[in-house]
Each structure stands twice: as structure tokens, then as C-alpha cells.
N, C-alpha and C positions, 0 to 999 in steps of 0.2 A: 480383338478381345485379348485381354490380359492372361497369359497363361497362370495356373492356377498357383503353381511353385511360388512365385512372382508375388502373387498377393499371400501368401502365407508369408513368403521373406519381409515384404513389409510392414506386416500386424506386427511381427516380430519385432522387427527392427525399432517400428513405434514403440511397444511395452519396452524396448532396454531403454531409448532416448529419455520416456518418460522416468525411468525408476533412476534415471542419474540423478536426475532434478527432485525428484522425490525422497531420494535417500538425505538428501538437505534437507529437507521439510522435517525429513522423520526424525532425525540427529536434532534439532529442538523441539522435538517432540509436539508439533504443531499436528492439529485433528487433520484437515489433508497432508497425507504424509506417502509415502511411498505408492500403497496401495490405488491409493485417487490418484496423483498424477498418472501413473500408466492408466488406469481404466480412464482418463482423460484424454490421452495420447492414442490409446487405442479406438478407443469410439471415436474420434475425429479420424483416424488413418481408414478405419471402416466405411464412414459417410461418405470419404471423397471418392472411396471404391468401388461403395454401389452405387454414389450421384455420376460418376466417368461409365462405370462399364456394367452396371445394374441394368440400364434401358435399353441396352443395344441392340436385343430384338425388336423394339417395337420400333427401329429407324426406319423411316420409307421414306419416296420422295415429297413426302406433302406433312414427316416428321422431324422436328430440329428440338433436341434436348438441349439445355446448358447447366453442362455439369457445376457452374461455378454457384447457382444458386440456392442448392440444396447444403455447399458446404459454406456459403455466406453464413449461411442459421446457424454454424456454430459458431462463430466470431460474436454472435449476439447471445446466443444462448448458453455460452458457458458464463454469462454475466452471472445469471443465475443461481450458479454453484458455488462463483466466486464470492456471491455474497453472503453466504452462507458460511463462508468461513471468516468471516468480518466480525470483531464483536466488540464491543464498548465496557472497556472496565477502569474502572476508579476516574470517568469521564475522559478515559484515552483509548482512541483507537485502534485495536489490535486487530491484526493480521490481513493488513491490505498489501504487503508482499507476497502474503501466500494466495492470495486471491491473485494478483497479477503473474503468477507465475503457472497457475491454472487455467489463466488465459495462452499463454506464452507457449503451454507443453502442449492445449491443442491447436496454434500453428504449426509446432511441429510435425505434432501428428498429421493434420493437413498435408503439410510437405511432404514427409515421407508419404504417406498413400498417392501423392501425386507425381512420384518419382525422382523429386527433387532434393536426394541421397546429400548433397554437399550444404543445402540450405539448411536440413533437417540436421547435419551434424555440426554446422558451424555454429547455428544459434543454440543450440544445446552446451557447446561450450560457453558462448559468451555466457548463455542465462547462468550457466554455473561461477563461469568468474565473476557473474554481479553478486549472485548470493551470497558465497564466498571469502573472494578473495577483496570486494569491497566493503565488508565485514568491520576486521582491523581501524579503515579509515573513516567509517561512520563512528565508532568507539569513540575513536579519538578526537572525533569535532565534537561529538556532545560532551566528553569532558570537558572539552576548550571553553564549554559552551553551556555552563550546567543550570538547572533552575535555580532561578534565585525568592524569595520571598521577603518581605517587607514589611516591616509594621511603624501604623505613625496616627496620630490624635486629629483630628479635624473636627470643625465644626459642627453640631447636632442635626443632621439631615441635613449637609456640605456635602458629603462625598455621594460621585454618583459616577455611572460609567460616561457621560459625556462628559462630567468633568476631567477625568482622565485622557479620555482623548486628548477634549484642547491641550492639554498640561503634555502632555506626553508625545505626539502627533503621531508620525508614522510609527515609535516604537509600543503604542497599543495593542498593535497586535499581537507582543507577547504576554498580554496579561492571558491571564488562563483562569483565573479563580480572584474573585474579592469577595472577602469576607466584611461586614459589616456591624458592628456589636457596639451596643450601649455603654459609653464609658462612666459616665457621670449624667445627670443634666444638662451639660451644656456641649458637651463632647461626646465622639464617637471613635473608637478604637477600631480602625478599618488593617484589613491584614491582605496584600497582595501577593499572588504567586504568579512569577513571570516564566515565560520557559525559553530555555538558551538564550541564554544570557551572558554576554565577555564581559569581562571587566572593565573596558572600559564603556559599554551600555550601562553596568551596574551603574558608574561615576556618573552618568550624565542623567540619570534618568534619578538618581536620589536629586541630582541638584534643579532637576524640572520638576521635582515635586515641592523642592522649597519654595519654589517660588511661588506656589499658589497660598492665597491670602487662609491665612486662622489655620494651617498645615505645621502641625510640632513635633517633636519626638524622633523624627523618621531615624528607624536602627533596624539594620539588618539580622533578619530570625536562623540562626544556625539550627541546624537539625542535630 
């Protein structure tokens, strides 16, 4: 049996592991933020302490527990929480870092309640240098990389998303939004927004839409 000191030092130790990684949550003022990753970290360092040494009395020779069971359910069931802090605005979706990082603080916690002092403190940094200090170098790819939008004439009931694909092939999949709008009678005034986008994708993909037949206009929409 675990002496009692022992398991107070590691709730402990969980609640600080978690609030490092929390204190980033909290610093962008994201809903899980400080508070929820420690009660994250700590309810996962608790389950693996009562799933190891909660049963110990009822071990006999014709009883065999497996502590790894009880704390399997929380690798699945912080799904749960995590997706709760997931939300879809303006058709983008926010906060699947803070959801995996809810995931993340309770392995830690895990770890820690399971004695595993060097796991619990090495992935705590790294999680912090992802947050972090790979920050800066996300910024600077989607600058590289910014949305672009599109406007151009086509034919009256011409433009469609298959047609884009064929025209476009594997770079389809940065359209994000087409807009389609009545220009005249015989024309349609369609408007695309692609996301990260380089320059030289912008070049190629204006000159794969020339090519599609009864396709005019094409000029890039500055905000």
C-alpha cells in the first residue's frame, strides 16, 4: 500500500503539472483555462490511485485486479470534456488545441499518480513548448500562407463544386466557401474563398480557372 504522504505529494504534483499548461489556456483566455486542466490532471492522478491501491483489500488468492482498466476510461473519457470546448464560429473551428491538451494534462495526471515523476515532468514541458514556443512559427506559416478570395463570371448554372475540382484537382481542397450570385441572364458572378494560399498556388490556380470554357473576369478581391 501506498503510504498516504505519497499520494497527497502526487495530487499535488498533478494540480501544479496541470496549471502550467493551464496558465496557457488561461493567457488566451480560452473557457478551459487554468482551473479545468488541473481538475483534469487531478481527477486522472486520483483514478489511477484508487484503480492501483483502492482494491487492495479485497486481493485473495482466487482475486486479480487490473489497475490499467479503470484508468483506460479516462483516455476515452476526457473525449468528452474535450469536446465541449470545441466550437464552430464563422464556419471555423475553434479550440481543438484546447481540447487536445485536456487530453494530454490527463496522461499526465495518469503518470504522476502512477509514479512516473520524469514522464509527468517531461511531457509537461514538451506540451508547454508546443503551445508556446511553436506559437511564433504557426503565425508565420499562415502569413506565408494567407486566404485568398476570387471573383470571376461564368456561365448561368456553369459553376458547380465538381467543376472546381476537375479545374482545380488536388488544390480543391482549399476552397472553403463559394459563393454563387446572379449576374445577368446569362451569367453568374461566383466568388471563392480559398484558405492558405502561397503565391505561387494563388498563380496557378487563377490560370486553372482560365482555362475552363465561358470563365471571365477572374480578379483577385482584396479586403
Amino acid at each position: 500500500m501506498l503510504p498516504q504522504w505519497e499520494m497527497v505529494v502526487r495530487l499535488v504534483l498533478a494540480a501544479l503539472f496541470g496549471s502550467v499548461i493551464g496558465m496557457e489556456r488561461e493567457r488566451l483566455a480560452w473557457t478551459a483555462g487554468l482551473r479545468t486542466h488541473m481538475l483534469v490532471s487531478v481527477g486522472s492522478c486520483l483514478v489511477i490511485l484508487v484503480s492501483a491501491y483502492g482494491f487492495s483489500s479485497t486481493l485473495g488468492d482466487h482475486v486479480v485486479l487490473d489497475p490499467s482498466r479503470v484508468a483506460a476510461q479516462v483516455v476515452s473519457g476526457i473525449g468528452f470534456l474535450g469536446a465541449g470546448s470545441i466550437i464552430l464560429r464563422n464556419e471555423v473551428v475553434k479550440g481543438l488545441t484546447t481540447a487536445a491538451s485536456l487530453w494530454a494534462v490527463a496522461g499526465v495526471g495518469l503518470a504522476t499518480g502512477a509514479g512516473l515523476y520524469t514522464a509527468a515532468i517531461a511531457t509537461t514541458v514538451i506540451i508547454l513548448a508546443i503551445l508556446v514556443a511553436l506559437k511564433p512559427l504557426e503565425r508565420r506559416y499562415h502569413a506565408a500562407r494567407p486566404s485568398l478570395e476570387l471573383r470571376f463570371l461564368a456561365p448561368a448554372g456553369h459553376a458547380s463544386v465538381g467543376m472546381l475540382d476537375k479545374a482545380l484537382g488536388r488544390r480543391a481542397f482549399r476552397i472553403k466557401q463559394m459563393t454563387v450570385r446572379s449576374a445577368d441572364g446569362e451569367s453568374d458572378d461566383v466568388r471563392l474563398l480559398l484558405d492558405r494560399v502561397s503565391a505561387g498556388d494563388t498563380a496557378e490556380i487563377i490560370a486553372a480557372l482560365r482555362k475552363i470554357e465561358g470563365v471571365s473576369g477572374i480578379e483577385e478581391v482584396r479586403p
